[in-house]
C-alpha positions as CSV (number, residue, x, y, z in Angstrom):
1,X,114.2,113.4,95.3
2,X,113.9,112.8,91.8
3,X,114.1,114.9,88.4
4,X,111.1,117.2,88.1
5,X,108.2,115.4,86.4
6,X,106.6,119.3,85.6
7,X,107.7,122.4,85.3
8,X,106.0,125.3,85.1
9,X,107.7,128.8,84.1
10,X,106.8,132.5,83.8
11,X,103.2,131.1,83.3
12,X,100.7,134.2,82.3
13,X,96.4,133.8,81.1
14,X,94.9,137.0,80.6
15,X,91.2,137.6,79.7
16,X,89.7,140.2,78.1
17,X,86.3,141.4,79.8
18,X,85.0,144.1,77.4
19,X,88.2,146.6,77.4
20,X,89.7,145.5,80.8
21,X,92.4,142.5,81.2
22,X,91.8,140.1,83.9
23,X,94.7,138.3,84.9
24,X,93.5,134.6,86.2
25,X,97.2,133.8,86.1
26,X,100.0,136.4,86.1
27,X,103.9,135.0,86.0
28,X,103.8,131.8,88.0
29,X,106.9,129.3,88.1
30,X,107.5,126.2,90.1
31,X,108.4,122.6,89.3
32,X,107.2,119.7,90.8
33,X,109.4,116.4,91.6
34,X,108.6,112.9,90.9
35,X,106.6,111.1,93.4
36,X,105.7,113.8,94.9
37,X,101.9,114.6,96.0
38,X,102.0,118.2,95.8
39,X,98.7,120.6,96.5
40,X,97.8,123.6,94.7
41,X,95.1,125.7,97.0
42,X,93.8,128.8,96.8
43,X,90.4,130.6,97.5
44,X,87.6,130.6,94.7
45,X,88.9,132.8,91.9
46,X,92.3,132.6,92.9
47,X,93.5,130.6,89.9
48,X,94.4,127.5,91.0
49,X,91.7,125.7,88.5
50,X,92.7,127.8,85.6
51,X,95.9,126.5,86.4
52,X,95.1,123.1,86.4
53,X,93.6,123.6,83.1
54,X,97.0,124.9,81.7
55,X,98.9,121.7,83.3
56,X,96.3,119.3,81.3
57,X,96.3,121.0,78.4
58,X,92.7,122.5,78.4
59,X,93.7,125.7,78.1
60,X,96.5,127.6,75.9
61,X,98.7,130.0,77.8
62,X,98.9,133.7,76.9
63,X,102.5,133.6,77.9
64,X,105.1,130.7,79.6
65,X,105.9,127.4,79.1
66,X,104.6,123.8,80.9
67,X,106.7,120.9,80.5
68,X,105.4,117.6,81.7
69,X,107.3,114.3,81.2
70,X,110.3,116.5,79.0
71,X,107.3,117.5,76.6
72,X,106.0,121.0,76.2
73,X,102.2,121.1,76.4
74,X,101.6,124.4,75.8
75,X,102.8,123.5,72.0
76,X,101.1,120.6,71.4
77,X,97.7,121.1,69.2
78,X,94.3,119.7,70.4
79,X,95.0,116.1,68.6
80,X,98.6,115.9,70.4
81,X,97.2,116.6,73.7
82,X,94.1,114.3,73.4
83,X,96.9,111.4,72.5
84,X,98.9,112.4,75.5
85,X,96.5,113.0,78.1
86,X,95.6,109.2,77.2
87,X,99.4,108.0,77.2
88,X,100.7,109.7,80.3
89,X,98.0,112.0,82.6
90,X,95.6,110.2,84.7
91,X,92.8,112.5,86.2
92,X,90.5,112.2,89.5
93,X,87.5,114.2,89.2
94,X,85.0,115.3,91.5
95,X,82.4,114.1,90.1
96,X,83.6,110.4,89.7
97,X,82.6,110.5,86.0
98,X,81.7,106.9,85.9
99,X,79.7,105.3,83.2
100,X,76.9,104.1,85.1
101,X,75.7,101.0,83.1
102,X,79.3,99.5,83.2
103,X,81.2,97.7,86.4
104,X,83.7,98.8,88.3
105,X,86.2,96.6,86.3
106,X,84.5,98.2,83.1
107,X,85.1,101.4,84.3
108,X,88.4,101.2,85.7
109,X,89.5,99.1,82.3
110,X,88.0,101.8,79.7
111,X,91.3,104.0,79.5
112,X,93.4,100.9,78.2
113,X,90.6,100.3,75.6
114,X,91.8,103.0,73.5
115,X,95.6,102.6,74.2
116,X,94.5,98.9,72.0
117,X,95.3,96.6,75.3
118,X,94.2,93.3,74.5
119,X,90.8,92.5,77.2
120,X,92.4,90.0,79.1
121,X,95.3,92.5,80.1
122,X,92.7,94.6,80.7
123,X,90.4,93.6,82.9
124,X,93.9,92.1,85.1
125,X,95.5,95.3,85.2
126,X,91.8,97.0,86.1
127,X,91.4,93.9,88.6
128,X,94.9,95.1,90.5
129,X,94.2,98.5,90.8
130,X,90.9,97.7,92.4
131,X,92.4,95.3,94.4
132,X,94.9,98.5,95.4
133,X,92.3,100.6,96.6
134,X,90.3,98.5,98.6
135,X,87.2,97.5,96.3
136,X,88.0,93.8,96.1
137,X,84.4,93.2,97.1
138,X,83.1,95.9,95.0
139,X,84.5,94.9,91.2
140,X,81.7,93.3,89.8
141,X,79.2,96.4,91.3
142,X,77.5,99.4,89.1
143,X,78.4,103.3,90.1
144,X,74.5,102.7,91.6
145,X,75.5,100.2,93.4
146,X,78.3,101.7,95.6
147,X,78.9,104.6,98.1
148,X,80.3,108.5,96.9
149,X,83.5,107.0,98.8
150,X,83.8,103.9,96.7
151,X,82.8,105.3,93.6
152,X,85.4,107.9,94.1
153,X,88.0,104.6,94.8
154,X,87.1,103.5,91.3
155,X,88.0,106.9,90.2
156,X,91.5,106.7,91.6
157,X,91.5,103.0,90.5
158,X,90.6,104.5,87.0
159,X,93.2,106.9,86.6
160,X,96.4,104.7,87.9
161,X,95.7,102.1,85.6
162,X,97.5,103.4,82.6
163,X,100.6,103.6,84.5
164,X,100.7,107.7,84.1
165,X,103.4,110.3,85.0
166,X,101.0,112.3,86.6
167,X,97.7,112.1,88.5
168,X,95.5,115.2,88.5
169,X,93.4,115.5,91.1
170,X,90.1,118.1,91.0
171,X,88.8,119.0,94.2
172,X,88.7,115.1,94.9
173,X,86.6,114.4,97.8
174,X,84.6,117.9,97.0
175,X,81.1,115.5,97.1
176,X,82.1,113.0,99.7
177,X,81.3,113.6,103.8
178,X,84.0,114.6,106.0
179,X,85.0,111.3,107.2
180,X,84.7,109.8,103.7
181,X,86.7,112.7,103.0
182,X,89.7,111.8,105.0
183,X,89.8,107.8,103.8
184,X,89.9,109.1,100.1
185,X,92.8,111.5,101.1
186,X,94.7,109.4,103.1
187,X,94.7,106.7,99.8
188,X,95.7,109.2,97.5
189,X,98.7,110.0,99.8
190,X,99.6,106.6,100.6
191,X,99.2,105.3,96.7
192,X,101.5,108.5,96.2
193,X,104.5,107.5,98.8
194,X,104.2,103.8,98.4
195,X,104.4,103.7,94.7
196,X,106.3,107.0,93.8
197,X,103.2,108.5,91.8
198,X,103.1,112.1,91.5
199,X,100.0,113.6,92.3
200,X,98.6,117.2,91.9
201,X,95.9,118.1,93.7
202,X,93.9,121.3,93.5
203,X,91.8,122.1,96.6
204,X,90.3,124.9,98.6
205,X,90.5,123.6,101.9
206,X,94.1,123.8,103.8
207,X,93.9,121.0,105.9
208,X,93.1,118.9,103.1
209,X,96.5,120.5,101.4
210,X,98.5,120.0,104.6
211,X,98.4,116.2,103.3
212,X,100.7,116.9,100.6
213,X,104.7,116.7,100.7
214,X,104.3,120.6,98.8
215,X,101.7,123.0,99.2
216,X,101.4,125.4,96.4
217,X,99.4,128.6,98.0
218,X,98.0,130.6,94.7
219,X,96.2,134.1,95.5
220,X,95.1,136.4,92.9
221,X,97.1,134.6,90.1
222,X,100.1,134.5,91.2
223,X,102.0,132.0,93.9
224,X,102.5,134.0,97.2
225,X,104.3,130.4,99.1
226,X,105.6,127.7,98.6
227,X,105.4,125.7,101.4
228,X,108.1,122.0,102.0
229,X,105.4,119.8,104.0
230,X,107.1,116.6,104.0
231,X,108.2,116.0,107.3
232,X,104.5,117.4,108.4
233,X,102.7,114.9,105.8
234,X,105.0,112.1,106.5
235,X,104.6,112.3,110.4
236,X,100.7,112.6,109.4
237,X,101.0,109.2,107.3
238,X,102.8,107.6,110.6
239,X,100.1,108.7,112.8
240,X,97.3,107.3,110.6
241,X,99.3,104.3,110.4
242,X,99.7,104.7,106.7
243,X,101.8,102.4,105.2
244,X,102.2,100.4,108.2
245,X,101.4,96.9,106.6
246,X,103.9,97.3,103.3
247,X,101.3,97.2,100.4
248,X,98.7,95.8,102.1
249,X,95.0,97.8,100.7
250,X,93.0,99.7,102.8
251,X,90.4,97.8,105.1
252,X,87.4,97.3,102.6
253,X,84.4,98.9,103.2
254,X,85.7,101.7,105.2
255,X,83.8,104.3,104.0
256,X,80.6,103.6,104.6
257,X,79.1,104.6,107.6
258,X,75.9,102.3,106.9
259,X,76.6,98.6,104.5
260,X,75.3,98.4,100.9
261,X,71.9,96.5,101.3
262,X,71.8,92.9,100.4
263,X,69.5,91.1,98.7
264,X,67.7,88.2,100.8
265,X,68.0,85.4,98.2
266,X,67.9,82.6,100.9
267,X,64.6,80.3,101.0
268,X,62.6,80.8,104.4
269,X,64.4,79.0,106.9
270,X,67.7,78.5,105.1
271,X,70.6,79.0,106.4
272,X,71.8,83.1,105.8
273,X,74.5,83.3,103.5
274,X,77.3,86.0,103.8
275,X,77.2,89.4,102.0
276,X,79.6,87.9,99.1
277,X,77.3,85.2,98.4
278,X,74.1,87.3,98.9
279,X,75.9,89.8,96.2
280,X,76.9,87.2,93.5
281,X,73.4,85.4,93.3
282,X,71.8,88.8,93.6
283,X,73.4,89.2,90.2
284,X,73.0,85.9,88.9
285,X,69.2,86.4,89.7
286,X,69.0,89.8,87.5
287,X,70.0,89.0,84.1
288,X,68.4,92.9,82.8
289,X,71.5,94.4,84.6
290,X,74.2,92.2,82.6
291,X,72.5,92.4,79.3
292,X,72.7,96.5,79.8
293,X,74.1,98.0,77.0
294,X,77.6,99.5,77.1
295,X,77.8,103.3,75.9
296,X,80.5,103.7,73.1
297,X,82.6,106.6,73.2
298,X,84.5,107.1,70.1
299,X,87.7,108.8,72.2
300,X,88.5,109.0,75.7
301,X,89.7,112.1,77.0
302,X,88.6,112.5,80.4
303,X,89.2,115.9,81.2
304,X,87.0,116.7,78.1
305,X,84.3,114.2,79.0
306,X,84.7,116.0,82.4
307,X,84.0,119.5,80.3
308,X,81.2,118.6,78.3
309,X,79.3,117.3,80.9
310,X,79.5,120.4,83.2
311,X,78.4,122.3,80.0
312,X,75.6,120.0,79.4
313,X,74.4,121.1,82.5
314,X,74.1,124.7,81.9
């Protein structure tokens, strides 16, 4: 196994509530490896999400330290973190937070826009990573277009395309259906294994958890096991027949339980064409959707995209 990628020590965030001190996280250490998919879970209020907070640098620490990639985060001010949340973090959130007017190259391309990648690099380094996760079919498609489980593909597509340390993962298949739930899974662990990404996710659910090579059990801020679930995830991954075909994607279209309509653009009587046909005249057909205008966002930082858009909500 490789040098640790992060490492957490003697990691404390206390709140004040009036005069009492709530303790979200009270002295937690552990480090996690490179290319490892490691799984933080714990019970609502148990800590795990403030601690994923701390790891990307959302929240400052009362106490402790976090060093990811030989940097220490909890140092950095709010410019520093923005500039190397972009350089080295990837995050996959629940909510997909897709830009709905743009494609799924568009969206999966936007992170190298602001690292100054030139367009054509762009769009064939976004074109790979769909092409990694299954959504060869799917690259030209709108958020509106495509199933929770594909949009959620684009998601991971998104956040492996700058190349990063680390991939966060926040309750990832949290709005997907239980079989949906399993394909997404099964992806993020095989994208981990086959090309040595480290992953962190943070979930509630242990049998989502007993996918990763380390589980991470948090109670009551503080880490009560930590549990070595290699051989377990690995003999998982065999029995799924995960890996089995080198780098070969994932069958597209998996997810769905019923196919994305298509659009009868056939004269009566002629011949029926096949769903890729049918899809790329569809779009040929509706030039409102190309001329769409793109949303500009002066600085993408995902996680606080992510936060502003839950607090929009309230």
């Amino acid at each position: 196994m490789g040098k640790p990628v992060i490492q957490v020590k003697d990691l404390y965030k206390i709140y004040m509530i009036g005069t009492n001190k709530v303790r979200a996280l009270n002295g937690v250490d552990f480090s996690i490896q490179k290319g490892e998919f490691c799984c933080i879970v714990g019970t609502s209020g148990s800590g795990k999400s403030t601690l994923l907070n701390m790891m990307a640098g959302l929240e400052k620490p009362t106490k402790g330290q976090i060093i990811i990639a030989g940097e220490h985060i909890e140092k950095k001010n709010e410019s520093q973190l923005v500039n190397f949340r972009q350089a080295h973090v990837g995050f996959i959130f629940q909510s997909y937070n897709l830009m709905q007017n743009m494609t799924a190259i568009e969206n999966v391309a936007m992170p190298l826009t602001f690292q100054g990648v030139s367009k054509a690099e762009r769009e064939a380094r976004a074109i790979k990573m769909l092409k990694l996760v299954g959504l060869k079919k799917y690259m030209k498609h709108r958020p509106g277009q495509m199933s929770g489980g594909q949009q959620q593909r684009v998601g991971i597509a998104r956040a492996l395309v700058v190349n990063p340390e680390i991939v966060f993962a926040d309750e990832p298949t949290g709005n997907l259906d239980s079989n949906t739930t399993m394909e997404v899974l099964k992806l993020i662990q095989k994208i981990s294994h086959e090309q040595n990404q480290t992953m962190v996710m943070v979930t509630h659910d242990n049998h989502l958890a007993s996918f990763g090579d380390r589980i991470i059990h948090i109670s009551d801020g503080k880490i009560i096991k930590i549990e070595d679930n290699r051989a377990v995830a690995e003999a998982m991954a065999a029995r799924e027949g995960l890996g089995a075909e080198g780098d070969a994607p994932p069958a597209e279209g998996t997810m769905e339980t019923t196919p994305l309509p298509v659009i009868d653009v056939t004269a009566p009587g002629a011949p029926a064409t096949d769903q890729a046909a049918a899809e790329t005249s569809a779009a040929e057909d509706t030039p409102a959707e190309e001329e769409a205008p793109k949303i500009i966002v002066p600085e993408y930082d995902p996680m606080k995209l992510a936060e502003n858009k839950e607090n929009n909500k309230d």
